[in-house]
N, C-alpha and C positions, 0 to 999 in steps of 0.2 A: 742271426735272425734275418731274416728277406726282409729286401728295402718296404714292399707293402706293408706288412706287416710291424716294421718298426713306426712310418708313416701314422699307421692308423692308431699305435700306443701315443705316438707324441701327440697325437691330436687328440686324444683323450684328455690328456696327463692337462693340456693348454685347455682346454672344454671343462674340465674340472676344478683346476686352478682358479679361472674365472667366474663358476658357479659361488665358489667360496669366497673369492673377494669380495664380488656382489654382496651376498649375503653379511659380512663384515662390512662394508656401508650400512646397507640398511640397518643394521640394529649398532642404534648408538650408545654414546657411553653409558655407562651406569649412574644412576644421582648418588651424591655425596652428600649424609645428611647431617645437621648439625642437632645437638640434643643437649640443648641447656639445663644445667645440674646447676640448683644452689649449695650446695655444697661444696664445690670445688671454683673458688672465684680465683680466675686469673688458668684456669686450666680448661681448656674448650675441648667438648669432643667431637669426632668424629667418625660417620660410619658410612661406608664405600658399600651402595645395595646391588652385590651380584644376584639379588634374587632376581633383579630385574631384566636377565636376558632373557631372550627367547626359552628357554628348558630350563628356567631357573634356578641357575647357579652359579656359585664361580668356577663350576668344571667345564662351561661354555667354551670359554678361551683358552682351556688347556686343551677340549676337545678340537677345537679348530686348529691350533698350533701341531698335535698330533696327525693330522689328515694331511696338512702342506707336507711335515716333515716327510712322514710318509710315502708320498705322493712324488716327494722331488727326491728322495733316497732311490725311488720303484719300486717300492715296497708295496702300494694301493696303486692296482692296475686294474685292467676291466674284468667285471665277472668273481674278483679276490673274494673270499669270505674273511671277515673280519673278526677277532676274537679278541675281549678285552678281560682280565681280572679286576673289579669293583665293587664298592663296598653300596654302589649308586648310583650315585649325582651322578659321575663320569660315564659310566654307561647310557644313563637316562641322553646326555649330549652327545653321544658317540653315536647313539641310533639316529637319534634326528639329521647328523651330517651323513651317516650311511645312507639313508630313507634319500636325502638330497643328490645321492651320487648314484642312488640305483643299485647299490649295494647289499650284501646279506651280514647280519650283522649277527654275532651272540656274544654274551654278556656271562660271564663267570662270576655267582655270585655267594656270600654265605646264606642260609638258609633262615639265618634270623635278620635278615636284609629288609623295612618295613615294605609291609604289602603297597602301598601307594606307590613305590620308587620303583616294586616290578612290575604295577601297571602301567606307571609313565614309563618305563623302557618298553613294555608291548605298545600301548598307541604311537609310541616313533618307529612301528613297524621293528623292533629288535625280537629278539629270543631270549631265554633267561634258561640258566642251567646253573640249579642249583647246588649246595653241595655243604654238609652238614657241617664241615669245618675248617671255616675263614681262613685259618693258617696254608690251607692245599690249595688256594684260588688262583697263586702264581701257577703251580705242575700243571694242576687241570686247562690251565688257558694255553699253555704251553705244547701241551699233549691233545689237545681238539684243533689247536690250528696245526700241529705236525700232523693228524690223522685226514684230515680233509685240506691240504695242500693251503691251508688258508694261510692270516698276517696276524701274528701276536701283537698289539699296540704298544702293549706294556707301558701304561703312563708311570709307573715306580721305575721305569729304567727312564724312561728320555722325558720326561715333563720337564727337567732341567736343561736340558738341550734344544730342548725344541720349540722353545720361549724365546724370542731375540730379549736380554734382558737391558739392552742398551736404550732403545726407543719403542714405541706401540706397544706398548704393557701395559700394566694394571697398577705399577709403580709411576711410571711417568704420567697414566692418568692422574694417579692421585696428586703428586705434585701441578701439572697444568689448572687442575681443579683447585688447589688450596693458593692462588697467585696473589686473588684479592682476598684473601681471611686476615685477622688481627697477626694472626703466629701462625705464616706460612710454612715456612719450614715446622714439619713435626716436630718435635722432641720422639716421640717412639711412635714409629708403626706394629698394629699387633697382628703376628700371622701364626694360625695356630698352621700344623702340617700334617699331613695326610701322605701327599706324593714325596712332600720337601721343595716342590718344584716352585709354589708361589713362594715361598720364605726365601729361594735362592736368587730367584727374578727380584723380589724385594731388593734383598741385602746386594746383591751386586749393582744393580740400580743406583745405590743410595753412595757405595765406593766411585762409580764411574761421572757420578754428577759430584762429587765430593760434598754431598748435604753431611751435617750434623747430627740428623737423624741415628735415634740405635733403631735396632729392631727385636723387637722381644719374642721370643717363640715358648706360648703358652703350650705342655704337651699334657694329654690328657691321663687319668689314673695307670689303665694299663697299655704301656706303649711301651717304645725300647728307644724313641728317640733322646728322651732326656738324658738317660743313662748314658748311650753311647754320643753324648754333645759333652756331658759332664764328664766323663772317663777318657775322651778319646779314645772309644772303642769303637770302631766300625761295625762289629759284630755283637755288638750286646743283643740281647734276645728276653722276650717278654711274652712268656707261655698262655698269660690268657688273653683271651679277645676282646678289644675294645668294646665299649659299649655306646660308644659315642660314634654314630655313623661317618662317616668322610674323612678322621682324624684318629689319628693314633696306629701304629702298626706291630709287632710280632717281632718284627727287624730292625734293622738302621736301613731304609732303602738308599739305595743309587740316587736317585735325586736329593736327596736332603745333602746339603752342604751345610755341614758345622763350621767350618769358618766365617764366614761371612753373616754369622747370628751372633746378636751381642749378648744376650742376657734369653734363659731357659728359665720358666718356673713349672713345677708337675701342679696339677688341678685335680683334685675327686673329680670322679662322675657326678656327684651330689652338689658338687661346685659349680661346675658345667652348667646344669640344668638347674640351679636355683638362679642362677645368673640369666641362664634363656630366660626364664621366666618373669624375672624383674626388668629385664628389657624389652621383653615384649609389651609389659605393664604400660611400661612408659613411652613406649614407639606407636603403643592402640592397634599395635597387629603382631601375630605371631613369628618368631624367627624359627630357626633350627636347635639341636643341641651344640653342632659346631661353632655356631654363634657366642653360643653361652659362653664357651670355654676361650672364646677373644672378650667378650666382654668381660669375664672375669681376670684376666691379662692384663687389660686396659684399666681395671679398678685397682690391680698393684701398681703402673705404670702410672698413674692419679696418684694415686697415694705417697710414692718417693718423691713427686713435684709435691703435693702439698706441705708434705714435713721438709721441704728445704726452701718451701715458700720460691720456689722455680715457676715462673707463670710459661704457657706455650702450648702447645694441640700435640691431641694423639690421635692417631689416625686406626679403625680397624675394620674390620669387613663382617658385613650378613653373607654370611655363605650362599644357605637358599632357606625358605621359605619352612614356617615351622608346618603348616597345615599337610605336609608331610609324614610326620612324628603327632598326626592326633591321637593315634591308637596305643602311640606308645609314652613316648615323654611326657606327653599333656594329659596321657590317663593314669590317675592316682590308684587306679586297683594293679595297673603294669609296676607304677613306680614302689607301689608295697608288697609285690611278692618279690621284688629283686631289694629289698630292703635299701630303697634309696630313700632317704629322708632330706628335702628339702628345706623345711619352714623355718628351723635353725638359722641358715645360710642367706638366706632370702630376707630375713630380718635383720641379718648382719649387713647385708649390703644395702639395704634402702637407707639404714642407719647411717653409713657411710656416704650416701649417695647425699642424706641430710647435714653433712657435716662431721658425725662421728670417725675415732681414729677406724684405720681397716683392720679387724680383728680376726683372723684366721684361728681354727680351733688351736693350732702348732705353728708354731715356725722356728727354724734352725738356721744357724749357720753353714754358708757353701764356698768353698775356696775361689770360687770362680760366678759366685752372686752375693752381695749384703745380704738378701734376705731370699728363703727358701719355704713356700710353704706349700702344707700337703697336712 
């Protein structure tokens, strides 16, 4: 490569670098909110609101961590078109850091992806290319950026790499954040998984500062994470597609680290969202589905401290923002032609929330969990 022309990449690569730190000041941390429950005395919750970055999510800071990595690999250089597989959120922040670097950006997404998540990826200046079925969003992202010389992102491959998970995370916020609380150290942080990559930043986090903390990873009805965390299968596979946006996948992806997860429980869809729902109740604002299926995590995660009478904090995350999902989770003619029935669930956990034992329709025995419900 000629010295001009190397001259003028590096002083890109330094011009872009700096755009994005900037913007990493300006937007600071996320509030940490606490939500007193008489029912669980001696058990304090709490909820880490990624809704509140700039593109509200918690795929914000995987978005950014993907762009450095990127960028300092040479992977995002001048003029790159960028091409991402997502089920959303990550996209929706993938454009707005593209928009910031002058970049062309598209976005591979399923076709039943809600309409709100492929407007907010069009006003951050992205493209959307749709594609009937979720399962082909890795090929297709794969095969548009081979066809137009562009950069596959692929957050299911490097969200776990490309997260420092030692310090500036979302783990060490939370701890900085919980210094002055009753019961700083958590007892369990809940991270449901999508990429894998927050669960790993978590769970490595928590070995490297040596906290006591577990980490529980709620996986949703149909995923293939549980299976392949429960089996030690890398390859287990789960033929049909989530229904719960940002979480759950078809694979065991590249980012998801099974070791460094202490405890797997599977959730209905029906769980999920009666869970969003009663949490929204009680927050006086909407969350996500993804929400749901940690706050439904964190009601098991309460519930083993209450029956051992264990006092101490659990920590879990609003992903992003339910007003997202009006058309779909929050509309009851959506949630009856997919025969989701919520009010069962919803009654079970307010009850619980009041005091009552936590009553899953099932539960069974797991060689590698006390309790297993689904």
């Amino acid at each position: 490569m000629p010295c001009q022309s190397l001259d003028t990449d590096r002083e890109w690569t330094r011009r872009a670098l700096a755009l994005l730190e900037a913007e990493g000041r300006r937007s600071a941390d996320t509030h940490l909110i606490n939500l007193p429950v008489a029912g669980l005395p001696g058990v304090d919750l709490y909820f880490k609101d990624e809704s509140a970055h700039p593109t509200g999510s918690l795929k914000h800071r995987l978005a950014r961590s993907l762009f450095i990595y990127g960028i300092c690999n040479g992977k995002i250089t001048p003029g790159v078109t960028l091409i991402e597989a997502s089920s959303g959120s990550t996209a929706v922040s993938e454009a707005y850091y593209a928009r910031l670097l002058g970049l062309r950006f598209v976005a591979v997404l399923p076709s039943s992806t809600s309409r709100r998540k492929i407007e907010a990826i069009e006003l951050q200046g992205g493209h959307c290319h749709l594609v009937e079925d979720g399962r082909t969003i890795h090929g297709e992202a794969e095969r548009l950026a081979r066809d137009c010389g562009g950069h596959y992102l692929d957050q299911f491959t490097h969200a776990e790499r490309a997260t420092d998970w030692r310090s500036n995370n979302i783990a060490d916020a939370i701890y900085r954040q919980m210094v002055d609380e009753q019961h700083p150290v958590p007892n369990w942080i809940v991270a449901s998984a999508g990429t894998g990559g927050t669960s790993a930043t978590i769970g490595r986090h928590i070995r490297y500062r040596g906290y006591s903390t577990q980490l529980l990873v709620p996986d949703v009805e149909y995923s293939a994470f549980y299976e392949g965390w429960r089996d030690g299968n890398p390859r287990a596979r789960c033929e049909t597609p989530t229904r719960i946006e940002g979480i759950g996948r078809p694979q065991v992806e590249k980012s998801f680290v099974p070791e460094v997860v202490d405890a797997m429980i599977k959730v209905p869809d029906a769980a999920s969202l009666a869970a969003m729902r009663v949490l929204s109740r009680r927050l006086g604002r909407r969350v996500g589905g993804s929400t749901g299926t940690n706050f439904y995590g964190m009601c098991w995660a309460a519930s083993q401290m209450r029956n051992k009478n264990e006092p101490g904090s659990i920590v879990t995350l609003i992903c992003d923002s339910g007003e997202r999902y009006a058309d779909t989770y929050y509309c009851d003619d959506w949630l009856a032609d997919r025969q989701i029935h919520t009010a069962p669930i919803e009654a079970m956990i307010e009850d619980f929330l009041e005091g009552a034992r936590f009553a899953p329709s099932a539960i069974r025995q797991d060689r590698r969990l006390a309790a297993f419900m689904f």
